[in-house]
N, C-alpha and C positions, 0 to 999 in steps of 0.2 A: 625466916619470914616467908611468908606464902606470897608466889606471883599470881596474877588474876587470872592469868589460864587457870591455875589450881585451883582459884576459890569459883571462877565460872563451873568447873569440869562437877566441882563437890555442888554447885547449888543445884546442878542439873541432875545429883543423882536422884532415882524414883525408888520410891516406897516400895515395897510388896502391894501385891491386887490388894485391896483395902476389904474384899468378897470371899477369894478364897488364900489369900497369902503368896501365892505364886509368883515368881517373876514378873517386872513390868517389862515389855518392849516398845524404845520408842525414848525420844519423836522422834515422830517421820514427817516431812513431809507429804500431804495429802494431795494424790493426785484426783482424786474425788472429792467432791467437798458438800456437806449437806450447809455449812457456813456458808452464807453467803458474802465473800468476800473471793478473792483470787487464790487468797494464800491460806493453807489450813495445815494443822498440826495434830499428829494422830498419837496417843498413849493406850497400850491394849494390853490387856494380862496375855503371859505364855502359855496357858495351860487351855491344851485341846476344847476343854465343856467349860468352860471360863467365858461368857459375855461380853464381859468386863470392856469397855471401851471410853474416851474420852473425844472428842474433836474440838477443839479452838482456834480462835485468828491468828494468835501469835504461840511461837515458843515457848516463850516463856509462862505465860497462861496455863498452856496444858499442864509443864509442869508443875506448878503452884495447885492447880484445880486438882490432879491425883496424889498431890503428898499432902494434901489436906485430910487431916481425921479431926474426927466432933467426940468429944468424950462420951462414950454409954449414957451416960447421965441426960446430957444434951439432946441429944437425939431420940430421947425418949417422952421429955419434957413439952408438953402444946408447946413452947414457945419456940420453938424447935421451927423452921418451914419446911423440913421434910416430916416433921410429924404427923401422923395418922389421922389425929383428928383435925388437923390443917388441913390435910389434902380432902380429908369428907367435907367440910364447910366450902373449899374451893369447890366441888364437884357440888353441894349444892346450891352454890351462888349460880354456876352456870345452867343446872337446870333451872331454878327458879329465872332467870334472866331468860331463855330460852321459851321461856312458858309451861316448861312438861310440868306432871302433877305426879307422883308415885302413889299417890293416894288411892 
């Protein structure tokens, strides 16, 4: 039977960078915080040219947030909210909101 250390140690383990597959490091606590809260939680890829970063309020969050993958399928799909054509209709709600015209 597994003790709860074990099953804590296993939920906390992190996926590959979901970007370029490389190691995840992390969490850390955040001694910087673009959250605005006290406490923040960092997941970042290991590889030197790798971006890759996450920040959250709690621990558990961050992990959750980076071992999250969306099937190909999904993410390609409008219905998707990282989709493409999502993000053009958000980007033109806020010009139009904003009043510019590209016309």
């Amino acid at each position: 039977m597994m003790e709860a250390t074990e099953e804590k140690d296993r939920s906390e383990e992190l996926k590959p960078c979901p970007f370029c597959g490389s190691p995840a490091q992390g969490p850390e606590e955040a001694t910087y915080s673009d959250v605005n809260t006290d406490n923040a939680w960092w997941i970042t890829c290991n590889h030197s040219q790798c971006l890759a970063s996450m920040e959250f309020e709690t621990k558990e969050e961050a992990v959750a947030a980076w071992n999250k993958r969306y099937p190909l399928e999904d993410a390609t799909s409008d219905n998707h909210p990282g989709s493409f054509s999502r993000m053009i209709q958000k980007f033109e709600n806020v010009v139009s909101e904003k009043g510019g015209n590209n016309e």
